[in-house]
C-alpha positions as CSV (number, residue, x, y, z in Angstrom):
1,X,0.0,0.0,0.0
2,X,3.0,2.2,0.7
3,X,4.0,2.0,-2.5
4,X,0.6,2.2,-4.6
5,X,0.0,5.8,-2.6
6,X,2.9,7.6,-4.1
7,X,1.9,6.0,-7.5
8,X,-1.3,7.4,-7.5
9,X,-0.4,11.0,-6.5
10,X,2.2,11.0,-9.3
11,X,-0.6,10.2,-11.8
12,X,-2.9,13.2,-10.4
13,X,-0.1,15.6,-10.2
14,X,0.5,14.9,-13.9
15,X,-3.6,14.8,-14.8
16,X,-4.8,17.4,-12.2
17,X,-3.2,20.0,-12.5
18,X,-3.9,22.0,-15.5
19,X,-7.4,23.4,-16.2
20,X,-9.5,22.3,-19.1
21,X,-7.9,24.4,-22.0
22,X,-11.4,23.7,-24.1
23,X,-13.3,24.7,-21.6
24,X,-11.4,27.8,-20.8
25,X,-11.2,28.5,-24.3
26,X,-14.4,28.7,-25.2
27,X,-15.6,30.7,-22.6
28,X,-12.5,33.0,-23.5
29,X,-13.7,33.6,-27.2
30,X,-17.7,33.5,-26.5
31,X,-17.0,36.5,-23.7
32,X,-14.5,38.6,-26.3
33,X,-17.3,37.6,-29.0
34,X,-19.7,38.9,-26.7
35,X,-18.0,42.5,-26.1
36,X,-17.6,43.1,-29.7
37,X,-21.4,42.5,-30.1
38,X,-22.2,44.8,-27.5
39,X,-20.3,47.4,-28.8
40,X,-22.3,46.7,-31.8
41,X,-25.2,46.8,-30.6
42,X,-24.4,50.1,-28.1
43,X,-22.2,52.5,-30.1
44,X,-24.6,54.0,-32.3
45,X,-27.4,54.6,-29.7
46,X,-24.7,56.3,-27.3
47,X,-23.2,58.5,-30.5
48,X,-26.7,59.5,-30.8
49,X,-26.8,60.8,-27.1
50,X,-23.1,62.1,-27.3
51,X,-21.9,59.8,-25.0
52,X,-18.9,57.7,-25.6
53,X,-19.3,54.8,-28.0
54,X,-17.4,52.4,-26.4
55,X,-19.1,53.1,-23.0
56,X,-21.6,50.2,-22.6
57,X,-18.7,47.8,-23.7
58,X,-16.4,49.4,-21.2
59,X,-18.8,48.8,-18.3
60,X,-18.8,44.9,-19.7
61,X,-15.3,44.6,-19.7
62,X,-14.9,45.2,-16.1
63,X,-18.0,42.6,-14.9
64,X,-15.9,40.0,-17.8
65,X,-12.0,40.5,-15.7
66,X,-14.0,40.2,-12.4
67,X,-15.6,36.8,-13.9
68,X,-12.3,36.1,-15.6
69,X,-10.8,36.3,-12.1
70,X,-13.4,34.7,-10.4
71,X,-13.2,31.6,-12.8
72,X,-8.8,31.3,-11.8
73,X,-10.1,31.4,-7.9
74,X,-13.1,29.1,-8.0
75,X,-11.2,26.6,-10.2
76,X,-8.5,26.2,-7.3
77,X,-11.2,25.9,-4.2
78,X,-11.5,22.3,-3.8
79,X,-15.3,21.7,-5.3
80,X,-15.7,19.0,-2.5
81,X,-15.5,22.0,0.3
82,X,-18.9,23.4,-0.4
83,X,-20.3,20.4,1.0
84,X,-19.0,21.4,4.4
85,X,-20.5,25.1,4.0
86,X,-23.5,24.0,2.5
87,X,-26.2,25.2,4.8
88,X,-24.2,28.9,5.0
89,X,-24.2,29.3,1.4
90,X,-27.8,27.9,0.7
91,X,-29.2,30.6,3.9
92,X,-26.8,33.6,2.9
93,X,-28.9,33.2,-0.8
94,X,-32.2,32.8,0.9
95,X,-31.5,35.8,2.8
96,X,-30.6,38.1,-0.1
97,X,-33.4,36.5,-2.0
98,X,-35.9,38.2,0.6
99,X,-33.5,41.3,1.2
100,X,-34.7,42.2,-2.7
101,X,-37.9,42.8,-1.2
102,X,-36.6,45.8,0.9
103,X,-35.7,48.3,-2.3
104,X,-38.3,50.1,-5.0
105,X,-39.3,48.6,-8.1
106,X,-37.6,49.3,-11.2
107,X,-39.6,48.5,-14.1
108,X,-42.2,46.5,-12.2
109,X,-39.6,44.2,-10.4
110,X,-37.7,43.6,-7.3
111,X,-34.9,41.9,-8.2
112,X,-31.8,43.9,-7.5
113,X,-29.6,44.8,-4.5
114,X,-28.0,48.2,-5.0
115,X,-23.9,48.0,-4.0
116,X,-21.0,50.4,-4.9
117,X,-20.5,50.0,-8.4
118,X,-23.2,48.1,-9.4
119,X,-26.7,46.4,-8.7
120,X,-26.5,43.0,-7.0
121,X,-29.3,40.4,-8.4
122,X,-29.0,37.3,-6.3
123,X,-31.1,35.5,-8.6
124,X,-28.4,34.6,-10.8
125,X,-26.3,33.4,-7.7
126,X,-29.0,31.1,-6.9
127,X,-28.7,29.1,-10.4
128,X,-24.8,27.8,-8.9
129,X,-26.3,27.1,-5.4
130,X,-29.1,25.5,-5.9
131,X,-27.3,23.1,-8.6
132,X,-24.6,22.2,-5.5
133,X,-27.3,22.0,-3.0
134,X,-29.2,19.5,-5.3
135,X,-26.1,17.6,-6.1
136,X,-25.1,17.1,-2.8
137,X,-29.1,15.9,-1.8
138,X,-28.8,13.1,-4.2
139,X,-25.4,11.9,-4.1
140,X,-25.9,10.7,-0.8
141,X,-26.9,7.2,-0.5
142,X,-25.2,3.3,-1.2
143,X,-26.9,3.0,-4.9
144,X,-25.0,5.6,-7.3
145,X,-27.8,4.1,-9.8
146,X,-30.9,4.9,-7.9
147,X,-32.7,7.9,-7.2
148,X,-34.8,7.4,-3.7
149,X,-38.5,9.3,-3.7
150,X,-36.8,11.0,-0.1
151,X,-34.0,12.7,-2.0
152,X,-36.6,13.9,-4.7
153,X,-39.1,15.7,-1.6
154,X,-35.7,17.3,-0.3
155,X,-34.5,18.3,-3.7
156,X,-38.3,19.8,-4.4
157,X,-37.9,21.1,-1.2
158,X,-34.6,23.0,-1.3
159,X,-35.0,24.0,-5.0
160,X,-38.3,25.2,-4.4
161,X,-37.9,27.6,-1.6
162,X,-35.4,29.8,-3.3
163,X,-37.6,28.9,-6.7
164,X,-40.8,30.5,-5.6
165,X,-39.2,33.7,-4.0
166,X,-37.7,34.3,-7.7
167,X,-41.1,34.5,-9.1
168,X,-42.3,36.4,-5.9
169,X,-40.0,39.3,-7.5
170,X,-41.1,38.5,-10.3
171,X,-38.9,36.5,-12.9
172,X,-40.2,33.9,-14.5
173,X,-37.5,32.8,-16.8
174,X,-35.0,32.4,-13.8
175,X,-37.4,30.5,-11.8
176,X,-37.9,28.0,-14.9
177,X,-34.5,27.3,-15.6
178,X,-34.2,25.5,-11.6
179,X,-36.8,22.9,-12.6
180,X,-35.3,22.3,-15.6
181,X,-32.0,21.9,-14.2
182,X,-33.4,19.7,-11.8
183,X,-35.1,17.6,-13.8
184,X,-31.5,16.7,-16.0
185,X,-29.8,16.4,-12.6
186,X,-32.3,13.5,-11.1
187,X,-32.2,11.9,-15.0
188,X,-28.6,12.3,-14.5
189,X,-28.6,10.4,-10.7
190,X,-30.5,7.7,-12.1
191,X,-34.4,8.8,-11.3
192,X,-36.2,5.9,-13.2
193,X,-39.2,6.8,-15.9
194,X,-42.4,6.5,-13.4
195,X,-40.7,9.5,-10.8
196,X,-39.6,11.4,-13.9
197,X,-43.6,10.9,-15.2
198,X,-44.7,12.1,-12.0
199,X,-42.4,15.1,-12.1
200,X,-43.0,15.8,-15.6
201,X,-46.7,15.6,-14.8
202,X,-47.1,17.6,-12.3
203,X,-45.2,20.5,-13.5
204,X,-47.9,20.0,-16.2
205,X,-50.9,20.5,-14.2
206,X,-48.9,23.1,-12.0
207,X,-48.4,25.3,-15.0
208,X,-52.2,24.4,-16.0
209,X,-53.2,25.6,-12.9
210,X,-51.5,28.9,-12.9
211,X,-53.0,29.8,-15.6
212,X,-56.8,29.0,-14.6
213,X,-56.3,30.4,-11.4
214,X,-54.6,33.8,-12.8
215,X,-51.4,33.1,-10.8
216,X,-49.0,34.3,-13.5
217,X,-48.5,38.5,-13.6
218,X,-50.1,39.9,-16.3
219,X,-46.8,40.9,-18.2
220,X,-45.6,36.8,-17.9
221,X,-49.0,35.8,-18.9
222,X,-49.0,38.1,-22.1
223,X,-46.0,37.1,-22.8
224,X,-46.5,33.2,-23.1
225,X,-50.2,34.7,-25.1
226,X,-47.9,37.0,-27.6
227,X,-45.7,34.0,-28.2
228,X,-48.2,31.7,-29.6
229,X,-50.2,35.0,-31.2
230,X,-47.9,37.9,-31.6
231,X,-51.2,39.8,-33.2
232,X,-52.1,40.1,-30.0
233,X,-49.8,42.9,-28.9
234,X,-48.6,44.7,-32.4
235,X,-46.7,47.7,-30.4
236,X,-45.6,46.0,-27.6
237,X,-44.0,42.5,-27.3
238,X,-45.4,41.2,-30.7
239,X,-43.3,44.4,-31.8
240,X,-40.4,42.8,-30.3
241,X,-40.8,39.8,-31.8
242,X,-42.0,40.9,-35.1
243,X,-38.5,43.2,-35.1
244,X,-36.3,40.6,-34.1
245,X,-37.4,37.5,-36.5
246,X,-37.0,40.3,-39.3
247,X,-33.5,41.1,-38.4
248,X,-32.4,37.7,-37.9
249,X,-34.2,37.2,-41.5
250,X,-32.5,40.5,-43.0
251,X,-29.1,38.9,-42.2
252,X,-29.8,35.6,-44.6
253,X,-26.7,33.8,-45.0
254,X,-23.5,36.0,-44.3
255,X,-25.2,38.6,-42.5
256,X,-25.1,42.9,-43.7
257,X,-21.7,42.8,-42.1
258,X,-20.3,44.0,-38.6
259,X,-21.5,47.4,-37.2
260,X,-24.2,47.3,-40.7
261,X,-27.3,45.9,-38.8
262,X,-30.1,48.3,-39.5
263,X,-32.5,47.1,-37.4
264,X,-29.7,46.7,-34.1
265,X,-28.1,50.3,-34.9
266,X,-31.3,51.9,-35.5
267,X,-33.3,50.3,-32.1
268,X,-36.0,48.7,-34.0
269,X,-35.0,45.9,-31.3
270,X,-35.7,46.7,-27.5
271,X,-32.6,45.5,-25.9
272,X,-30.2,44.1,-28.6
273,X,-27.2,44.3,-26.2
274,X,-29.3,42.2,-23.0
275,X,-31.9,39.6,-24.2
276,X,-32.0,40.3,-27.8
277,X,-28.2,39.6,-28.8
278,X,-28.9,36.7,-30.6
279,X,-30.5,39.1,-33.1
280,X,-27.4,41.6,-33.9
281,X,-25.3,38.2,-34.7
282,X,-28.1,36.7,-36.9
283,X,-28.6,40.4,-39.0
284,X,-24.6,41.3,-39.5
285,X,-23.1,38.0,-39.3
286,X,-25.7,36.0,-40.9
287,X,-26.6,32.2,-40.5
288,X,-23.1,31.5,-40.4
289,X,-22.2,33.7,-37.6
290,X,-25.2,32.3,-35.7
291,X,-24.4,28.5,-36.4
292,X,-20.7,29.6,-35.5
293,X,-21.8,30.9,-32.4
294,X,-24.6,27.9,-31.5
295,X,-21.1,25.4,-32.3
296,X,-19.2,27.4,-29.5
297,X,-22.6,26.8,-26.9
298,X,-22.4,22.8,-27.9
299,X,-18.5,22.4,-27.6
300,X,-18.5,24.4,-24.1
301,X,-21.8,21.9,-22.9
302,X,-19.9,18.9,-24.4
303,X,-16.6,19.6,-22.2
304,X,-19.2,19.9,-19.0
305,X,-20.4,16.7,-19.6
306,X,-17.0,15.3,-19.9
307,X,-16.0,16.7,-16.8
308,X,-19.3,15.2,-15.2
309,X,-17.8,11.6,-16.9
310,X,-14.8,12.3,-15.0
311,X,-15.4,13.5,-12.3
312,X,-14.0,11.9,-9.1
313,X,-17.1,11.1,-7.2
314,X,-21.0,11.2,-7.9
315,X,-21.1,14.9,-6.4
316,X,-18.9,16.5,-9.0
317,X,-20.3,14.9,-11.6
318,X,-23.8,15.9,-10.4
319,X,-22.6,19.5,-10.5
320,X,-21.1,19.3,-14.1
321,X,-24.1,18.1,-15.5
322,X,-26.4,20.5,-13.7
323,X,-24.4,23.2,-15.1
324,X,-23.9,22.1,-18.3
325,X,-28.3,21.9,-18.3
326,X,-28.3,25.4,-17.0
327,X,-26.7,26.4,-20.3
328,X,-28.0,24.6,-22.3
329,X,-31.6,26.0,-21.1
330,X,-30.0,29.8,-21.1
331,X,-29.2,29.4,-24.7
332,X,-31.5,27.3,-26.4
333,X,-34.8,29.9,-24.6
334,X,-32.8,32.9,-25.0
335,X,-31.6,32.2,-29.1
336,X,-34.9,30.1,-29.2
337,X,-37.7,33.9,-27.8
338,X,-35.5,35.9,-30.6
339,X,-36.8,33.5,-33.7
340,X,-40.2,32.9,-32.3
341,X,-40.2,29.5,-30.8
342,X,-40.1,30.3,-27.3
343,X,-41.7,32.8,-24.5
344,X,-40.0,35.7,-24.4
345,X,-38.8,35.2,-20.7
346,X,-35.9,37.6,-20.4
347,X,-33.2,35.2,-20.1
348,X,-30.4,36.5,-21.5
349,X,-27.5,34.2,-23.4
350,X,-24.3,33.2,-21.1
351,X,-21.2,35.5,-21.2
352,X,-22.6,37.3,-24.2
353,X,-25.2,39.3,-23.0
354,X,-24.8,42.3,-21.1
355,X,-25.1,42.2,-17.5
356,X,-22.8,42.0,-14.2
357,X,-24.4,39.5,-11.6
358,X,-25.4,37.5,-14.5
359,X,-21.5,36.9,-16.0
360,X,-20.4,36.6,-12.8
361,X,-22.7,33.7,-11.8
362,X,-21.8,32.1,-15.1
363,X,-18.1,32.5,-14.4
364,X,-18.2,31.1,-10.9
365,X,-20.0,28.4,-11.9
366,X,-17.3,27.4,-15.0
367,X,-15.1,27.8,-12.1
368,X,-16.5,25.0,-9.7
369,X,-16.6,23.0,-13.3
370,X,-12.8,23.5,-13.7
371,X,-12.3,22.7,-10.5
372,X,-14.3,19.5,-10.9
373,X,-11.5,18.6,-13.6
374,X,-8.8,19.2,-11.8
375,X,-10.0,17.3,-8.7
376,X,-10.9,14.1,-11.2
377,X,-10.1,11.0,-10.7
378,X,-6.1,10.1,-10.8
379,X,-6.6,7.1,-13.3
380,X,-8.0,7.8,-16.7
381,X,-11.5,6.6,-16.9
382,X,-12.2,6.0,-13.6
């Protein structure tokens, strides 16, 4: 045994200590991507109000080297660690969940904490926590392949507190994407078909249910009415639809060109540089930029998933895979409201759309992935 020991930590000092260069590298040329398409879609509206072009994009920068930074520190914090902090993390986002509560509306919303430099939305925070809290609920147990009806009333449980205070603020798309995420995490555990039925099922008849019993805000309710009719609101978000497919359309196959998008310089799209910035890509870089762009998404999930294989235990792996749903929900609603077929639910697309608590929840959360590989397991495969 004395001599298998050293064996072993020679093999993980060669395997575990460099990050994921794929992983790191995509995130690397989707947030540069994302700057330059933000300056895009900015520069022309802030000429307009004689304010510096670059200004919008210079904000970004600052929120992208703070998540840059944050991705080197959380990639070096042992992943397994959180497990000890757990109920600390999971009450300190609670807290700031209800803390939202305390400040005005702006627009119609409670979502926001204002700090020095910038407006705190713990939302976005939540996304990371809940996926570790949920990972850590159901890799506890003796069967690695069996999901137990207990873990899936503490998962509802935990999810669902921080879950319903979301749409309390409101935001509806935020709150949907934990569901989702949980419902690939306890397919990932090993949750057999008759619980995922049940699950499936009942978010079914909740979501009926909302709707009979006038549950949803009026703005989320038009919003899910617009989608499937956007007659229904011309001027308002059947405008924002209507603009959007059109200059996705205008860009056909190569796009007008960078900085040429009439419909992004002019404004005809409500917020091209937030949840709309699917739609300057599709109008000056064309199909091809947007296919580009959807390949980068795919190759980023596919490393999170390969993490998750390789991950050294069942709780790594359960946090890989729950973030690699998280994006792949983030992208496929947000790319999926600007050409009509889904909601328009505000969620914008990772480390491309502007925002600072949004990037830096993202980053964080690539960090604890990186971390993941660097912890794996010292013997390929295992």
């Amino acid at each position: 045994m004395a001599t298998i020991a050293p064996s072993l930590t020679a093999v993980s000092d060669r395997r575990g200590n460099r990050p994921d260069p794929i992983l790191i590298s995509m995130v690397l040329m989707l947030s540069g991507f994302g700057l330059l398409m933000i300056y895009s879609a900015t520069r022309f509206g802030l000429e307009r109000a004689e304010q510096i072009p670059t200004g919008t994009m210079e904000r970004q920068m600052i929120f992208v080297t703070a998540g840059l930074i944050a991705i080197g520190v959380f990639s070096f914090i042992d992943y397994r660690e959180y497990r000890n902090f757990l109920p600390i993390i999971y009450g300190v986002i609670v807290l700031l969940l209800v803390a939202v509560f305390l400040f005005p509306e702006v627009n119609g919303a409670r979502r926001w904490i204002p700090i020095p430099l910038f407006n705190l939305q713990p939302a976005e925070f939540t996304k990371p926590v809940a996926i570790i809290t949920m990972a850590y609920v159901l890799s506890q147990g003796n069967d690695p392949d069996r999901v137990k009806w207990r873990q899936i009333f503490q998962v509802l449980f935990l999810a669902g507190i921080p879950a319903a205070l979301i749409l309390l603020e409101p935001d509806l798309g935020t709150t949907l994407t934990i569901p989702f995420v949980m419902l690939v995490m306890l397919f990932a555990a090993g949750a057999n078909w008759k619980q995922m039925t049940t699950l499936i099922g009942s978010g079914v008849i909740a979501i009926a249910a909302a709707f009979h019993f006038d549950l949803l805000k009026d703005h989320q309710e038009r919003r899910i009415r617009v989608f499937l009719d956007p007659s229904l609101d011309p001027q308002g978000m059947g405008f924002q639809l209507r603009q959007s497919k059109l200059a996705i359309g205008s860009g056909q196959l190569t796009g007008k060109g960078l900085f040429e998008g009439t419909q992004t310089n002019l404004a005809y799209v409500p917020e091209a540089e937030t949840d709309f910035i699917f739609t300057a890509v599709g109008e000056q870089l064309g199909f091809v930029g947007g296919v580009l762009l959807v390949a980068g998404f795919l190759i980023l999930i596919w490393r999170l998933l390969v993490i998750a294989a390789q991950a050294r235990d069942r709780f790594g792996s359960l946090i890989a895979v729950g973030i690699a749903g998280m994006l792949a929900f983030h992208v496929f609603v947000n790319i999926g409201m600007t050409v009509g077929i889904a909601p328009v639910t505000g969620l914008p697309l990772p480390f491309l759309s502007l925002g600072g608590s949004f990037y830096l929840a993202m980053a964080i959360s690539i960090g604890i992935a990186n971390s993941i590989w660097l912890k794996r397991s010292p013997v390929p495969d295992h």
